[in-house]
C-alpha atoms as a printed R data frame, in Angstrom:
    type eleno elety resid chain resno       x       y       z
1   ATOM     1    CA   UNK     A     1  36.035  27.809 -13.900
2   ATOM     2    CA   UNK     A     2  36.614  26.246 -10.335
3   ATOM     3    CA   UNK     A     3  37.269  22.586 -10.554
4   ATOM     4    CA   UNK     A     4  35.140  20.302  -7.711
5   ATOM     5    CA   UNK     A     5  35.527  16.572  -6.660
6   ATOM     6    CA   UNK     A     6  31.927  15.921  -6.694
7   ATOM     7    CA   UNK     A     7  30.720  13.752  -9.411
8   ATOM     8    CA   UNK     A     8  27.556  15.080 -10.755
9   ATOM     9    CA   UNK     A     9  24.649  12.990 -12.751
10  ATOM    10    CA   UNK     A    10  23.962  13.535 -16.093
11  ATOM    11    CA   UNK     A    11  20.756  16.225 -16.591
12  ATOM    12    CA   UNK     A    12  18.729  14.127 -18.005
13  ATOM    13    CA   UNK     A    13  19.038  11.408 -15.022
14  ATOM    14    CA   UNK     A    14  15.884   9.889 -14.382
15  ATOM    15    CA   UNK     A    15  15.252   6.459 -12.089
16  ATOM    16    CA   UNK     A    16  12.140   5.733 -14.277
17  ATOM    17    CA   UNK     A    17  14.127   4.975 -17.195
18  ATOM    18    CA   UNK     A    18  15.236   1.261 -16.980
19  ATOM    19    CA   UNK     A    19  12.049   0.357 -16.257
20  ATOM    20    CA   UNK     A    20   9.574   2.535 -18.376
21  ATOM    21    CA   UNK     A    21   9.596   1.636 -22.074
22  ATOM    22    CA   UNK     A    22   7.402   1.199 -25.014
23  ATOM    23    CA   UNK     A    23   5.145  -1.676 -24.539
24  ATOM    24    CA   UNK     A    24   4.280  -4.432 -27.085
25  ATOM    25    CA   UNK     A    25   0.620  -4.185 -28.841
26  ATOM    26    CA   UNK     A    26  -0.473  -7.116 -28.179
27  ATOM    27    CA   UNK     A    27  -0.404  -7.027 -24.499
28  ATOM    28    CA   UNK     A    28  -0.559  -3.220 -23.696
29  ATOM    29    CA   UNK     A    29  -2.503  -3.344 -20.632
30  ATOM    30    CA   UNK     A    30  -0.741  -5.958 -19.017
31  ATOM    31    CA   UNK     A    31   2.383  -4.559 -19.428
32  ATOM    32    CA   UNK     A    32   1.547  -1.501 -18.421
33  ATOM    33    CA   UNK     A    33   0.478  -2.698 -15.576
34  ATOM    34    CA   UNK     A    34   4.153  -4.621 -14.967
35  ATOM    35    CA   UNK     A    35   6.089  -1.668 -15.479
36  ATOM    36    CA   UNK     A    36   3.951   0.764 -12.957
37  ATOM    37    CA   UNK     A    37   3.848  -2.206 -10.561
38  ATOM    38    CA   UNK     A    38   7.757  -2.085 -11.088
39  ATOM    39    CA   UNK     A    39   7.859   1.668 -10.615
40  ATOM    40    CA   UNK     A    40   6.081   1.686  -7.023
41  ATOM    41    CA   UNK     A    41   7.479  -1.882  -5.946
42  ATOM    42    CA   UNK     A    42  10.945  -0.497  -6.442
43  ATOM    43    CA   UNK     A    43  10.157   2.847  -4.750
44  ATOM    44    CA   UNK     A    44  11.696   4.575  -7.977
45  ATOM    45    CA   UNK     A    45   8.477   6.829  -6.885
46  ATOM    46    CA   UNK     A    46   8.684   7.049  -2.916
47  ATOM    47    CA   UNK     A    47   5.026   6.841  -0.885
48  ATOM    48    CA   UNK     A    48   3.188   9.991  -1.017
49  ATOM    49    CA   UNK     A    49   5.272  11.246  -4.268
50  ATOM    50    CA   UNK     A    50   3.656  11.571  -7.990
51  ATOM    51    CA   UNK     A    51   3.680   9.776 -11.058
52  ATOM    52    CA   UNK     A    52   4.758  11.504 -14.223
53  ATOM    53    CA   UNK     A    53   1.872  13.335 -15.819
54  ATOM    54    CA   UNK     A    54  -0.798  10.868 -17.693
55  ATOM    55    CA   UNK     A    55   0.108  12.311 -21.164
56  ATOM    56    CA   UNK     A    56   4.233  11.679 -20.058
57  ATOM    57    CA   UNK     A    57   3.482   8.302 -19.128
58  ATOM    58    CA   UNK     A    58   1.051   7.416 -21.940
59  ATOM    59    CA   UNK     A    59   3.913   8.336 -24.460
60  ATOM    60    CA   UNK     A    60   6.660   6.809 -22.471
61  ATOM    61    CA   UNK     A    61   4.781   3.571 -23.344
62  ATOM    62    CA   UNK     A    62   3.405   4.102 -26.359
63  ATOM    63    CA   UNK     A    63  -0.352   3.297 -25.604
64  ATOM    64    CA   UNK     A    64  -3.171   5.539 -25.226
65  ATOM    65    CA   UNK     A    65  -5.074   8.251 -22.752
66  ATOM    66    CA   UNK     A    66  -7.539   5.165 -22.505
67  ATOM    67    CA   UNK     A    67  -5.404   1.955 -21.684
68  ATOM    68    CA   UNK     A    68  -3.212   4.008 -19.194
69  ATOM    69    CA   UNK     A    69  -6.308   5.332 -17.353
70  ATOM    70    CA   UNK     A    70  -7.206   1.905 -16.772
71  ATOM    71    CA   UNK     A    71  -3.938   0.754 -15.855
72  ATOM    72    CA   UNK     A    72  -4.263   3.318 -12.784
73  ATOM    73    CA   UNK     A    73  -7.707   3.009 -11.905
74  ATOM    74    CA   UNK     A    74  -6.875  -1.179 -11.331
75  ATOM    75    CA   UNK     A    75  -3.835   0.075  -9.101
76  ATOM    76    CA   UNK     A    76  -6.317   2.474  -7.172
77  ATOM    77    CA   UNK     A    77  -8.524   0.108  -6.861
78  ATOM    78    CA   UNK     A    78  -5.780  -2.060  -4.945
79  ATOM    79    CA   UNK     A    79  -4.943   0.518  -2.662
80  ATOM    80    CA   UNK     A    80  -1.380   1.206  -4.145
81  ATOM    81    CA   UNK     A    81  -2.207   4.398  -5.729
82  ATOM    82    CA   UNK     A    82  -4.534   7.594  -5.469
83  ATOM    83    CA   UNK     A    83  -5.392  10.706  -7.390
84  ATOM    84    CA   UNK     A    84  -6.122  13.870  -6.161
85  ATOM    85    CA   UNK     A    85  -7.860  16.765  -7.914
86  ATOM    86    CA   UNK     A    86  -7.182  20.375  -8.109
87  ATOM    87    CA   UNK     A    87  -3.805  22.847  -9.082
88  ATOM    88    CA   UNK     A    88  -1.560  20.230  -7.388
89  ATOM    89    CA   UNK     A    89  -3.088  17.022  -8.001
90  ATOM    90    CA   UNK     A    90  -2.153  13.964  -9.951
91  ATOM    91    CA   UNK     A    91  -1.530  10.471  -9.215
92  ATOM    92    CA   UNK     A    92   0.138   9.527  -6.108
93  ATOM    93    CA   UNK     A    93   1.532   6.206  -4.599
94  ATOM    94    CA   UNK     A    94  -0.389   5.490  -1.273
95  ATOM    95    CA   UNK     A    95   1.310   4.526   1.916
96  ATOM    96    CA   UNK     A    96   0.272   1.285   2.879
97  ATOM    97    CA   UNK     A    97  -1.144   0.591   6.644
98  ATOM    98    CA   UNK     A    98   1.876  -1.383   8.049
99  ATOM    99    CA   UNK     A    99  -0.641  -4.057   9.283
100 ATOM   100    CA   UNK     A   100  -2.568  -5.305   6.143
101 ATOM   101    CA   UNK     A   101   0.546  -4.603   4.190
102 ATOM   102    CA   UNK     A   102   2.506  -7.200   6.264
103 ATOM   103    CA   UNK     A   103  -0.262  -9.598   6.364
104 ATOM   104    CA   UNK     A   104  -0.786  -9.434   2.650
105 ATOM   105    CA   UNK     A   105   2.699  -9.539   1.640
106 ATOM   106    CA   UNK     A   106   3.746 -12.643   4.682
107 ATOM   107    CA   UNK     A   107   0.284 -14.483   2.618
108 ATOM   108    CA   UNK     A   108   1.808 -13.656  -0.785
109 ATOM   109    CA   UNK     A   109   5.093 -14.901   0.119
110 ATOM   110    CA   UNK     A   110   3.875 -18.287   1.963
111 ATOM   111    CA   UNK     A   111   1.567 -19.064  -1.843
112 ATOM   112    CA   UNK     A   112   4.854 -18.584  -3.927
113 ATOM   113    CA   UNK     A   113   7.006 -19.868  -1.863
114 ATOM   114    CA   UNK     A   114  10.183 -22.488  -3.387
115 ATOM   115    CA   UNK     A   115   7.971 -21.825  -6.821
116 ATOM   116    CA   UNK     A   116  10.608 -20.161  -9.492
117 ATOM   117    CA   UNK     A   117   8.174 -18.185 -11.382
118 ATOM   118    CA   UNK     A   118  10.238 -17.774 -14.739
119 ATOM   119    CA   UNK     A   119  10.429 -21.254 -15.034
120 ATOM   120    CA   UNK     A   120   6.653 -22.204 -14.471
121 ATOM   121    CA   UNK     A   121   5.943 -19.416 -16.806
122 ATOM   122    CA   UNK     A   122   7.975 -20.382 -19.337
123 ATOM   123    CA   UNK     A   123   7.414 -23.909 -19.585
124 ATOM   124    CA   UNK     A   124   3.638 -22.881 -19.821
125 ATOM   125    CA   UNK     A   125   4.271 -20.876 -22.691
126 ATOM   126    CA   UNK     A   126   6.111 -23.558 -24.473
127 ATOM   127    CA   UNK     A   127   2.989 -26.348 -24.014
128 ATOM   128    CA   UNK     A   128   0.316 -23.959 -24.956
129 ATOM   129    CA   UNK     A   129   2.355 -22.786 -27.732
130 ATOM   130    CA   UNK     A   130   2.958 -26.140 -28.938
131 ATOM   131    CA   UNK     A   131  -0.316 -27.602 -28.287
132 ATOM   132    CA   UNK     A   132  -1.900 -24.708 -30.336
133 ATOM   133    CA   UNK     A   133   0.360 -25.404 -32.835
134 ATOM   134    CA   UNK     A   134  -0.276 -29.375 -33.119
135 ATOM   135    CA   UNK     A   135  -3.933 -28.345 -32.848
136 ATOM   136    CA   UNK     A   136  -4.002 -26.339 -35.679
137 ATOM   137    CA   UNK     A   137  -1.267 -28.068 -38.076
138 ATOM   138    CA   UNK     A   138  -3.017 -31.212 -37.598
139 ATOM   139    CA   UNK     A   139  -6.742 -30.503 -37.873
140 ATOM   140    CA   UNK     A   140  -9.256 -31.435 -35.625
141 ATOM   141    CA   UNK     A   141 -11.986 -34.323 -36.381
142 ATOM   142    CA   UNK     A   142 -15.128 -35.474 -35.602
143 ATOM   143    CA   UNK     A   143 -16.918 -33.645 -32.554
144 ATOM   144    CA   UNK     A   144 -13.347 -32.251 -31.696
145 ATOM   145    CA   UNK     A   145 -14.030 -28.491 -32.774
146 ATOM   146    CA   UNK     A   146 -17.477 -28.597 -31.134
147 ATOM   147    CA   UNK     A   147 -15.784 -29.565 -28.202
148 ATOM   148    CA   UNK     A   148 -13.059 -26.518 -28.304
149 ATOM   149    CA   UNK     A   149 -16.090 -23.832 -29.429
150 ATOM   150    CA   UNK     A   150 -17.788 -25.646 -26.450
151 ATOM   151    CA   UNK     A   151 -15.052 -24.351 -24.095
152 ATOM   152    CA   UNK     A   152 -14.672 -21.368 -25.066
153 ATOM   153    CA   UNK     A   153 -18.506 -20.540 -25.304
154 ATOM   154    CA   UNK     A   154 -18.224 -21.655 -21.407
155 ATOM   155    CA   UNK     A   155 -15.800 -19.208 -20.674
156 ATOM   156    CA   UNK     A   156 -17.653 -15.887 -22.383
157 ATOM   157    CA   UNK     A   157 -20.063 -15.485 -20.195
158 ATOM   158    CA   UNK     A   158 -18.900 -16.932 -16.892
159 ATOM   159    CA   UNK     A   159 -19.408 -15.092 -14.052
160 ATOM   160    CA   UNK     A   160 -15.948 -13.690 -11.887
161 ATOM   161    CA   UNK     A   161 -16.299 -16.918  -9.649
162 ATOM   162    CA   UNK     A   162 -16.143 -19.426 -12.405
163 ATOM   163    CA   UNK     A   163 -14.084 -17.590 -14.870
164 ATOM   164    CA   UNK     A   164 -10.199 -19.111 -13.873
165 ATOM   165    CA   UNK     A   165 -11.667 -22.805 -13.879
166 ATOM   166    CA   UNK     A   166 -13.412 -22.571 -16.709
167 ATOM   167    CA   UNK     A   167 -10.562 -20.719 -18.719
168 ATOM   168    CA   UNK     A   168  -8.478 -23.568 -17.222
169 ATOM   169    CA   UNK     A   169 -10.964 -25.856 -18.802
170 ATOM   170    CA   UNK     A   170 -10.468 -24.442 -22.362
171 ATOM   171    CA   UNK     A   171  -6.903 -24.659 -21.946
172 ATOM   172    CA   UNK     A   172  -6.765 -28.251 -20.705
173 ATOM   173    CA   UNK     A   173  -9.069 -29.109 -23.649
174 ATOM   174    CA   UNK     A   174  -6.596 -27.513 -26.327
175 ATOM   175    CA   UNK     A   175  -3.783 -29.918 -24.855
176 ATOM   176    CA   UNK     A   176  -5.871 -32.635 -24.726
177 ATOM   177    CA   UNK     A   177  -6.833 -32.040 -28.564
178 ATOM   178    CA   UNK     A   178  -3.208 -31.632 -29.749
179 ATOM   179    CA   UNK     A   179  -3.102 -35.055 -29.473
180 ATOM   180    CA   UNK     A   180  -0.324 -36.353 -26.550
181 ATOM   181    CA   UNK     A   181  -0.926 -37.636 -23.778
182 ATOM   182    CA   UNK     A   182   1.989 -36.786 -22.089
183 ATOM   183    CA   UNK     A   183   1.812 -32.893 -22.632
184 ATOM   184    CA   UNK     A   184  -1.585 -33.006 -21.627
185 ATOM   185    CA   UNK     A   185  -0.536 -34.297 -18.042
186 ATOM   186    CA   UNK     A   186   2.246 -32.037 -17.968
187 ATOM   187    CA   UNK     A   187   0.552 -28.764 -18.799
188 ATOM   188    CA   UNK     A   188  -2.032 -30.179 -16.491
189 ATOM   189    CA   UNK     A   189   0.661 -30.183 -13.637
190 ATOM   190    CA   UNK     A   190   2.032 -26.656 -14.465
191 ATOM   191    CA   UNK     A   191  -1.729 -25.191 -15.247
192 ATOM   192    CA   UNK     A   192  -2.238 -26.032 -11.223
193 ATOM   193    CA   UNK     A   193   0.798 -23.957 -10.431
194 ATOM   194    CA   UNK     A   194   0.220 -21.169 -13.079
195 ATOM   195    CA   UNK     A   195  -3.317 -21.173 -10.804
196 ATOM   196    CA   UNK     A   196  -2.163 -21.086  -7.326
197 ATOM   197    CA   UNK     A   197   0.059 -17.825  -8.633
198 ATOM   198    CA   UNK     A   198  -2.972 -16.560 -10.206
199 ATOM   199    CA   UNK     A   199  -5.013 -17.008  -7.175
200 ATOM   200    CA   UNK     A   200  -2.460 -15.056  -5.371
201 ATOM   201    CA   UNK     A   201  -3.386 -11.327  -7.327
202 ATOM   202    CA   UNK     A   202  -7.011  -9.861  -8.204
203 ATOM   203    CA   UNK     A   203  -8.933 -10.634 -10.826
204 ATOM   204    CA   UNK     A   204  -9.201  -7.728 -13.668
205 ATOM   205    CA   UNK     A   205 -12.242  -7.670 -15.558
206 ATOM   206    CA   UNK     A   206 -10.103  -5.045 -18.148
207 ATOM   207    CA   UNK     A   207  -7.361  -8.345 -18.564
208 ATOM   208    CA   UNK     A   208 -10.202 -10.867 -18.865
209 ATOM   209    CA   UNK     A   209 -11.772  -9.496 -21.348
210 ATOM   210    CA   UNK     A   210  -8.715  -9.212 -23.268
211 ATOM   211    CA   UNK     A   211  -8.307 -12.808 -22.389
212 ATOM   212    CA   UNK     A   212 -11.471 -13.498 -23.481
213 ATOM   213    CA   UNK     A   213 -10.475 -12.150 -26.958
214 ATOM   214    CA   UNK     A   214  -7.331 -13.526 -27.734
215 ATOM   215    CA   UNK     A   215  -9.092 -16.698 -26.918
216 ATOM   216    CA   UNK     A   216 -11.509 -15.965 -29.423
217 ATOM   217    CA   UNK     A   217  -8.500 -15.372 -31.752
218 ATOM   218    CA   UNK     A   218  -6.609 -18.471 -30.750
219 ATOM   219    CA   UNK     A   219  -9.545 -20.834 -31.326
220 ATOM   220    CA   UNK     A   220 -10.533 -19.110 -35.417
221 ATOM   221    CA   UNK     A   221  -6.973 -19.943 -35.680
222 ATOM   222    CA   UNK     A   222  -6.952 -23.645 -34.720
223 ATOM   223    CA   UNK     A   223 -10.219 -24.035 -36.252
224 ATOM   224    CA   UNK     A   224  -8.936 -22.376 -39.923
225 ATOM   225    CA   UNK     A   225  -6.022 -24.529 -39.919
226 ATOM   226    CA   UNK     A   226  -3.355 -21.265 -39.340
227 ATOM   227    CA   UNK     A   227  -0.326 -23.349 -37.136
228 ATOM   228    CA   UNK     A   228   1.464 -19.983 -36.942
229 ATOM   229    CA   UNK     A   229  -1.018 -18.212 -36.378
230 ATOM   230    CA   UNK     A   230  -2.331 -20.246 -33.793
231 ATOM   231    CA   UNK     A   231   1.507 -20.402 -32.265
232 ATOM   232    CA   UNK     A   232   1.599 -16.569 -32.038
233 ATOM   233    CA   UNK     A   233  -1.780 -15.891 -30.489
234 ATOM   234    CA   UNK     A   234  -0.795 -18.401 -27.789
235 ATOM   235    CA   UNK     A   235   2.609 -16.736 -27.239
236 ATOM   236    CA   UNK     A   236   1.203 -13.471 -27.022
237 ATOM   237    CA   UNK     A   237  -1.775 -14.677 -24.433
238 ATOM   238    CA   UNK     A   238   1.099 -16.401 -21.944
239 ATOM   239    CA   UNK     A   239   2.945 -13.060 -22.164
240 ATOM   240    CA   UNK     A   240   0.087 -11.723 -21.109
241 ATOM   241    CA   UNK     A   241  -0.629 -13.700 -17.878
242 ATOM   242    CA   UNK     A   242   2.969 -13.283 -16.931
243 ATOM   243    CA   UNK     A   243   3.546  -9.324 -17.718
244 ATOM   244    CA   UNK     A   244   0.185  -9.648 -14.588
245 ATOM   245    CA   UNK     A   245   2.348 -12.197 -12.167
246 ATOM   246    CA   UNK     A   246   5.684 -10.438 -12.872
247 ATOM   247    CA   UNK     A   247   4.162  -7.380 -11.840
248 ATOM   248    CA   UNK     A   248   2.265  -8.584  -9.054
249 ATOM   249    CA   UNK     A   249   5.002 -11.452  -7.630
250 ATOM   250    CA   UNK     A   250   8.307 -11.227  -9.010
């Protein structure tokens, strides 16, 4: 057999690999959402090329027909993807028109700008983590749970314009109940970052209502007196929130 020079990638190469992979349960939408976001912000699929098949990608990330359909239709809806019917069709990343491209992104980059995202995100994570876990190891007395069922009664049936302060509002109120002072005016601070990054990307009404439920979740917790559980739910909601930024920002 001739010998040649040219080195030669594996078979199996694919680009989609390092960033594809099995998604957590708890957060299966938003990171979904992240890793497709990755996929076309990367160009690993160039403008005008397909996606891998639904079924392909719904096993590549371990979720379901359902929760990937979703994930695609919110990326339509943005204008970063489209599908097309027929022998040939699919789903297809969309050129975007050079000028409301440039305006969005120049917009995008003048909100986030000098903010280091990992480190607001994390530091979020470890106040509502800990406040739901003082919250709930604790107890709360007096009109204190009617104030946190309160809040989150406030945010069920809010409508789209009210929904981010008045999920801020539950949030600040959990802080405020674990009992210091001085986390409450520091998630305070970082809650008006995590919100000016927020503002920055759409609202989902598939991701709020998953919200909506693992704030549900979060407050039984508190309220039964479960610290860990109470700890994990919270976790598991700021993953959430920054699977959406990561995909949206990073």
């Amino acid at each position: 057999m001739a010998k040649t020079d040219e080195p030669m990638d594996p078979p199996d190469a694919d680009p989609l690999t390092p960033v594809l992979r099995p998604v957590r349960a708890g957060n299966g939408f938003e990171e979904a959402l992240e890793q497709i976001l990755q996929v076309v912000r990367l160009g690993l699929v160039a403008s005008g090329e397909r996606l891998p098949a639904e079924r392909e990608l719904a096993e590549r990330l371990r979720i379901s027909r359902v929760t990937l359909r979703d994930v695609l239709k919110v990326l339509q809806d943005q204008g970063l993807l489209e599908s097309r019917r027929g022998r040939y069709g699919g789903t297809f990343v969309r050129p975007r028109p050079d000028a409301p491209a440039r305006g969005a992104e120049e917009e995008l980059r003048r909100r986030v700008a000098g903010v280091d995202i990992e480190d607001v995100l994390r530091f979020r994570e470890v106040l509502e983590v800990g406040a739901a876990g003082l919250c709930a190891a604790h107890g709360l007395t007096g009109d204190q749970p009617e104030r946190l069922r309160s809040a989150l009664a406030a945010t069920q049936d809010a409508p789209l314009t009210e929904y981010r302060r008045l999920d801020t509002m539950l949030h600040l109120t959990l802080a405020e109940l674990s009992g210091s002072a001085t986390l409450t005016a520091q998630y305070a601070a970082v809650r008006a970052t995590v919100n000016d990054l927020l503002d920055c990307i759409p609202l989902l009404v598939r991701n709020l209502e998953h919200s909506q439920q693992q704030h549900t979740a979060l407050v039984e917790a508190v309220l039964d007196g479960d610290a860990d559980g109470a700890r994990e739910i919270a976790r598991e909601h700021c993953g959430g929130t920054a699977a959406l930024l990561r995909g949206f920002l990073a």
